[in-house]
C-alpha positions as CSV (number, residue, x, y, z in Angstrom):
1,X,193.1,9.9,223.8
2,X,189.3,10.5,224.2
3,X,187.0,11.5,226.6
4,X,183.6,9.6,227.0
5,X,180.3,10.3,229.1
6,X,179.9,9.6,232.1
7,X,175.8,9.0,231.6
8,X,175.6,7.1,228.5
9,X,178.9,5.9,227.7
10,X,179.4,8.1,224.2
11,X,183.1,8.9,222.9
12,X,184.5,11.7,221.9
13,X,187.6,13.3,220.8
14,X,190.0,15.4,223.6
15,X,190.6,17.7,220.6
16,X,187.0,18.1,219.6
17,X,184.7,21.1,220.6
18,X,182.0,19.2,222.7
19,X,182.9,20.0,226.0
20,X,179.9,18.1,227.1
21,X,177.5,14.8,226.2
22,X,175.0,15.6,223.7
23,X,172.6,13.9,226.8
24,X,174.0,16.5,229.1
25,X,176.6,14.1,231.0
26,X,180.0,15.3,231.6
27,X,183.2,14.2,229.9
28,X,185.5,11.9,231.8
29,X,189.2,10.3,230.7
30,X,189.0,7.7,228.4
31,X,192.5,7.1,228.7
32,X,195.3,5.9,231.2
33,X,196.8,8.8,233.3
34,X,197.9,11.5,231.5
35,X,202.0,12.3,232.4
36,X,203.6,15.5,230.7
37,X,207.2,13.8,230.1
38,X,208.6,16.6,227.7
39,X,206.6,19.6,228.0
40,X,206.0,21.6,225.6
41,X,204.9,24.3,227.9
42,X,206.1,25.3,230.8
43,X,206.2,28.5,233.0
44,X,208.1,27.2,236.2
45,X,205.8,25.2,237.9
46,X,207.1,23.1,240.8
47,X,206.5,21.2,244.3
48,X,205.3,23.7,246.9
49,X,206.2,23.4,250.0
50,X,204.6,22.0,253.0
51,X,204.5,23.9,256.6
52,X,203.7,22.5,259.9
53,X,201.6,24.8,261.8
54,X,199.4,25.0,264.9
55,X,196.3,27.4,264.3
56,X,193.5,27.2,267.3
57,X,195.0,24.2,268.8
58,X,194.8,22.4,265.3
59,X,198.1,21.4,263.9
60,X,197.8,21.2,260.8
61,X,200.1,20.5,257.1
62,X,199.8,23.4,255.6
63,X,200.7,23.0,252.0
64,X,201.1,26.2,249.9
65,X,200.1,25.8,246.9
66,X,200.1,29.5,245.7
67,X,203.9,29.2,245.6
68,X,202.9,28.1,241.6
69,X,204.2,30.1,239.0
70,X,200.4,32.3,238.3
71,X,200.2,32.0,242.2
72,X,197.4,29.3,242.7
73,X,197.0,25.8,242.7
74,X,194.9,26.1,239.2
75,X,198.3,26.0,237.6
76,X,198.4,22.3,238.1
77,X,195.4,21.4,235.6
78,X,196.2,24.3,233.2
79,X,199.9,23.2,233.1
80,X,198.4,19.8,231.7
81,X,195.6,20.9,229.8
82,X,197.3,23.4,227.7
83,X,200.7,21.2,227.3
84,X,197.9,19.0,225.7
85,X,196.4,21.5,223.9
86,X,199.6,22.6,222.0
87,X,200.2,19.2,221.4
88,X,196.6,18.7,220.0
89,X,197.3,22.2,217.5
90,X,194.7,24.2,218.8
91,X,195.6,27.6,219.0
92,X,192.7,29.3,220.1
93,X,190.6,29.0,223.2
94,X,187.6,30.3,225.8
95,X,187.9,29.7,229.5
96,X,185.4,31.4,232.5
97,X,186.4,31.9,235.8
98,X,186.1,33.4,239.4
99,X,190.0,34.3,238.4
100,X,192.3,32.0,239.5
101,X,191.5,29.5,236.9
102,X,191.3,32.4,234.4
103,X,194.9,33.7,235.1
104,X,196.5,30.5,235.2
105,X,194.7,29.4,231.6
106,X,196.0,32.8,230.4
107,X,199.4,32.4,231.6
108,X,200.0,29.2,230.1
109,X,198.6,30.2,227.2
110,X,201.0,33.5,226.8
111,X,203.6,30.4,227.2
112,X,202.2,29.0,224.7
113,X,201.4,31.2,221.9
114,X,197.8,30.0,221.8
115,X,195.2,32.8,222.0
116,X,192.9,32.8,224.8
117,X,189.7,34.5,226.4
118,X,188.9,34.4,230.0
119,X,185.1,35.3,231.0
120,X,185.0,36.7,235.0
121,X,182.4,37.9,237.0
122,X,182.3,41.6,237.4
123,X,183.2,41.6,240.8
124,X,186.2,39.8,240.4
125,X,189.1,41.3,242.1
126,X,191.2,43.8,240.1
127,X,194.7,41.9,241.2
128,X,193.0,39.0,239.4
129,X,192.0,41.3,236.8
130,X,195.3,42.9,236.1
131,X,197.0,39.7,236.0
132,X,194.9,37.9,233.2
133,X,195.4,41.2,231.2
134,X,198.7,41.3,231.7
135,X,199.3,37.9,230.3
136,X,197.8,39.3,227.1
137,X,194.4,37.6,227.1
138,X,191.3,39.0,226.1
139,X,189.3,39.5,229.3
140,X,185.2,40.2,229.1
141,X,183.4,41.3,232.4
142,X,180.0,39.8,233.4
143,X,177.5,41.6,235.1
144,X,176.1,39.4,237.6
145,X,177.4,36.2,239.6
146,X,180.0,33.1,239.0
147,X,177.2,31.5,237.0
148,X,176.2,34.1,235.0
149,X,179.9,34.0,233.8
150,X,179.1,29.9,232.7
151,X,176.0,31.0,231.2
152,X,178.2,33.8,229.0
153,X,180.6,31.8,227.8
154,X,178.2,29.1,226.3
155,X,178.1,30.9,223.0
156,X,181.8,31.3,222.8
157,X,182.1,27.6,223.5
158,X,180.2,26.6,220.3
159,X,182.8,28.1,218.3
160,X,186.3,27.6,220.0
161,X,187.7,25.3,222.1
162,X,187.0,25.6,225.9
163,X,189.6,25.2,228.1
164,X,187.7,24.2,231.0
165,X,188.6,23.5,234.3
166,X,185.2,22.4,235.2
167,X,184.2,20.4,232.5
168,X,187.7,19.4,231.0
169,X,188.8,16.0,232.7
170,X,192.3,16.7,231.4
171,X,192.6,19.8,234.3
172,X,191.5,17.5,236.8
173,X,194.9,15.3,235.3
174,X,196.5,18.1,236.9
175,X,195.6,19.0,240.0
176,X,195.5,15.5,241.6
177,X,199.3,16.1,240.9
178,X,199.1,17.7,244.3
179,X,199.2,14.0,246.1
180,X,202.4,12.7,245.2
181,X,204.0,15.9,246.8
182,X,201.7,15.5,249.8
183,X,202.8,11.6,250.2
184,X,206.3,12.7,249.3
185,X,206.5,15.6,252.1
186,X,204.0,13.7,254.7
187,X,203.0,10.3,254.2
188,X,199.3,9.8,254.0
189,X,197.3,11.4,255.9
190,X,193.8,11.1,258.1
191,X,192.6,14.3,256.4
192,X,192.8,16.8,253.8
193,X,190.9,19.9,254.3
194,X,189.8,21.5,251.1
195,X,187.8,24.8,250.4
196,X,184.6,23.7,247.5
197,X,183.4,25.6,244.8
198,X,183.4,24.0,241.6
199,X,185.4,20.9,243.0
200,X,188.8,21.3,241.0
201,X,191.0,20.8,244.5
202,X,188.7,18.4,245.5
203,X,188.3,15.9,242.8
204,X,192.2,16.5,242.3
205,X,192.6,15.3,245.7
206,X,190.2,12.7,245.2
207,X,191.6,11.3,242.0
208,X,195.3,11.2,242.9
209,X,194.9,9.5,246.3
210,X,192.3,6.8,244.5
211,X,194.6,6.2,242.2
212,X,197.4,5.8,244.9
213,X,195.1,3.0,246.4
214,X,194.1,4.7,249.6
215,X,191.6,7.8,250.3
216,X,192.4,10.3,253.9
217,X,188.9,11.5,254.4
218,X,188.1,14.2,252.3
219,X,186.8,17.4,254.7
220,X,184.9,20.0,252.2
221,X,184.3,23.4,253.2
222,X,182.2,26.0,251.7
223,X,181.5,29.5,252.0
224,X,177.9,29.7,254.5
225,X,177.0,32.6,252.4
226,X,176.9,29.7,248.8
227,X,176.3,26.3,250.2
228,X,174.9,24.1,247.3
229,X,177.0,20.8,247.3
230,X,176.8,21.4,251.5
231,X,173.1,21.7,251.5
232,X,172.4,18.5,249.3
233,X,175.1,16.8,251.2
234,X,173.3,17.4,254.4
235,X,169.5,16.8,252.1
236,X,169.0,20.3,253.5
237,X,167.3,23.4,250.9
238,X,168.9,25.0,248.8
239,X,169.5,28.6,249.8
240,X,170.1,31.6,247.9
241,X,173.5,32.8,247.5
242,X,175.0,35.7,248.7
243,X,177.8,37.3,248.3
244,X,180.9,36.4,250.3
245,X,184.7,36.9,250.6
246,X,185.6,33.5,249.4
247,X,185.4,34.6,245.7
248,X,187.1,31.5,245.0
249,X,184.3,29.2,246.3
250,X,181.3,31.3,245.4
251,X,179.6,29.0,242.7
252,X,175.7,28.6,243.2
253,X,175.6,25.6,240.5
254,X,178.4,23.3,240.3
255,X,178.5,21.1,237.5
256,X,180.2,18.4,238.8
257,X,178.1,18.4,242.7
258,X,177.4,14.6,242.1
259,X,181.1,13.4,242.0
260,X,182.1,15.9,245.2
261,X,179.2,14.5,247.1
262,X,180.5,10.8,245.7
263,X,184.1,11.5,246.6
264,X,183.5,13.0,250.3
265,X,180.9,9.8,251.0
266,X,183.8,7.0,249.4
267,X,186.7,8.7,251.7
268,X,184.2,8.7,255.3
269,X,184.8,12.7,254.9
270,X,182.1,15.6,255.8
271,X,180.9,18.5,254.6
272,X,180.8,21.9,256.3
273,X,180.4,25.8,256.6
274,X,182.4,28.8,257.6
275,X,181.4,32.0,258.1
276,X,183.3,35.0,256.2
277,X,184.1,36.8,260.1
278,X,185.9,33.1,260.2
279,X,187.5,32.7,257.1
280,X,189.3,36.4,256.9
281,X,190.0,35.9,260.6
282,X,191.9,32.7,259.6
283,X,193.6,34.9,257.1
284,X,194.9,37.2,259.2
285,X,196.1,34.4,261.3
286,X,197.7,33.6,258.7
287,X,199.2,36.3,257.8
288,X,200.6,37.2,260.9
289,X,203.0,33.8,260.7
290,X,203.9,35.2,257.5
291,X,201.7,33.2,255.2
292,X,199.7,35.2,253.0
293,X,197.2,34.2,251.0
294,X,193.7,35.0,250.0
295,X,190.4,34.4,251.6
296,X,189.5,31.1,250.0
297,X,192.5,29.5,251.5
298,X,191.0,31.0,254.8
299,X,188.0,28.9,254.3
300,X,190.2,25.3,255.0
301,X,192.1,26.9,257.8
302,X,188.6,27.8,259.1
303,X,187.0,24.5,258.3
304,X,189.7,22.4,259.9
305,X,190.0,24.9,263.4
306,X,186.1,23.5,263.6
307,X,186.2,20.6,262.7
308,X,188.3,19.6,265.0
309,X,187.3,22.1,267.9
310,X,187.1,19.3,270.1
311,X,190.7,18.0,269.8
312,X,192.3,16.4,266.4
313,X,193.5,12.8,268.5
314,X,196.4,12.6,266.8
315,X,195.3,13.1,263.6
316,X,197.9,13.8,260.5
317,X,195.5,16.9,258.7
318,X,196.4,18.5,255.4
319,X,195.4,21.9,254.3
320,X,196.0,23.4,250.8
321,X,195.9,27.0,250.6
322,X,195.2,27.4,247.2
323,X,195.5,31.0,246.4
324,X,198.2,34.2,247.2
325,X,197.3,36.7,249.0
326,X,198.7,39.4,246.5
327,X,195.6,38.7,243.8
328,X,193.0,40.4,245.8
C-alpha cells in the first residue's frame, strides 16, 4: 500500500511520516479500496440508522450518524486509519482537531494501545474536551482558531506519525463507508446534504457513491460566519472568519477546497450558507422530535429547509447529522 501525489505523481509509503508531497500536493490512495476484513480494532462501530422526517415542509432521510461508538460520524475514517495503523506497528501518533475528529482518533487509539495526541482549538467545547481526556490522550489547547491548531501541530508532525483526517487518504477509506448503508436503507438518492468544513463527510460521500458508479448531487453547506470553499465556489472574496456555532465546520483554510469544489461541480450539486439563528433553530427542531445532536448537524437540516424552500418535487434528500448533541 502507498499513497502518491496528487500534483506530481511521487510515491510514498502509508507507514512513512510525510503526510504531504515534498511539492506541497496532497497524498491520495495508491491502492484498491481499502476493506477492514478482521479488525484488529474495534470499539462497536455499526450501521446507524436512517429516519424519515419532515422539517419546514422538507422531508428529508435523516441519517444519524452520531449513533457511532465516540458519537460522530469521524469514527468511520479513524476506525480504518487506526486498524491500519496497528497493522503498520506504529504505536505513536499526532492528530488536530475542532474535536470530533480528535475524540474519535483518541478512542480508537485507547482501543488500540497506540499513544496518541490530539491538538484543539481553545475554544473547543469542554464535552469534547472531557471526552478526548477521558480516552487517555494527551490533549494540548491552542490559543487562537481551527487553523492555528494545523499550524501547531506541524512540528509534532515531523517527528511522529500524523493521524490525519485531512490529509490521510486512508480516513477518507472510512467515511465513504457511510454509502453502502445509505443505498442499503434508501436506494440512491437525488441529494445528500452535507455540512463543509474540512470536507471529510463530503469527500466520503463523494468517494463511496463514485465508486458505486453513480453521484446524487452533492449539496454543501457552510457556516455564513467561515465561507471559504463557498466563496471560491461562487468566485466571490474571501471574507474573514468569525466565530460561529458550527464548531464543526469552522475551518478558514481547507486543505483539500480543490477536490470539494471538484466533487460538488462532477455531481450538478451547489454550494450554500446558513446562518447560526438558522442552524441552532434547526437544532432545536430537532430536538424536539427527539433527535439531538449538535449544531453542525443543524447546518444540513438548515441547508436542505433552503434549499428547497420552494418545494423538493419529489426529490429522495439525504441528511447526515454528523455529531451528538451530548459533546457540546
Amino acid at each position: 500500500m502507498f499513497f502518491y501525489c496528487k500534483n506530481c505523481g511521487k510515491k510514498y509509503p502509508a507507514d512513512g511520516m510525510d503526510y504531504k508531497c515534498e511539492c506541497g500536493g496532497l497524498f491520495e490512495l495508491g491502492h484498491e479500496s481499502v476493506e477492514i476484513v478482521n479488525p484488529l480494532v474495534s470499539i462497536g462501530e455499526t450501521d446507524t440508522p436512517m429516519l424519515e422526517r419532515t422539517l419546514g415542509g422538507v422531508t428529508m432521510q435523516l441519517k444519524l450518524d452520531y449513533y457511532m461508538p465516540t458519537g460522530s460520524f469521524k469514527d468511520r475514517g479513524a476506525y480504518v486509519l487506526i486498524n491500519k495503523l496497528k497493522e503498520f506497528g506504529i504505536n505513536e501518533v499526532v492528530e488536530d482537531s475542532s474535536g470530533n475528529a480528535g475524540a474519535a482518533i483518541a478512542g480508537y487509539c485507547a482501543a488500540a494501545g497506540i499513544k496518541c495526541s490530539i491538538y484543539v482549538p481553545e475554544s473547543t467545547s469542554e464535552g469534547k474536551i472531557k471526552q478526548v481526556k477521558a480516552y487517555g490522550a494527551n490533549l494540548v489547547k491552542v490559543p487562537g482558531s481551527r487553523d492555528d491548531t494545523s499550524h501547531a501541530i506541524q512540528a509534532a508532525a515531523q517527528k511522529v506519525y500524523y493521524a490525519s483526517h485531512v490529509y490521510n487518504p486512508l480516513f477518507f477509506e472510512g467515511t465513504k463507508s457511510i454509502v453502502p448503508e445509505i443505498i442499503k436503507q434508501c436506494g440512491i438518492p437525488d441529494y445528500v446534504v452535507v455540512p463543509a468544513g474540512n470536507g471529510t463527510m463530503l469527500l466520503g460521500v463523494y468517494l463511496g457513491f463514485k465508486e458505486f458508479g453513480k453521484l446524487p448531487k452533492i449539496i454543501a453547506a457552510q457556516s455564513a460566519h467561515c465561507t471559504p470553499v463557498y466563496s471560491k465556489f461562487k468566485g466571490l472574496e474571501p471574507q474573514p472568519a468569525s466565530p460561529t456555532a458550527a464548531e464543526g465546520i469552522a475551518v478558514g483554510t481547507p486543505m483539500r477546497i480543490e477536490e470539494m469544489i471538484q466533487a460538488v461541480r462532477e455531481s450538478g450539486g451547489d454550494f450554500l450558507t446558513v446562518e447560526d439563528e438558522e442552524v441552532l433553530a434547526c437544532k432545536d427542531e430537532l430536538a424536539a422530535m427527539g433527535i439531538y445532536c449538535e449544531p453542525t448537524s443543524g447546518v444540513a437540516v438548515a441547508a436542505a429547509k433552503k434549499y428547497f424552500a420552494n418545494g423538493q418535487h419529489g426529490a429522495k434528500i439525504v441528511v447526515p447529522l454528523t455529531g451528538s448533541g451530548l459533546k457540546k
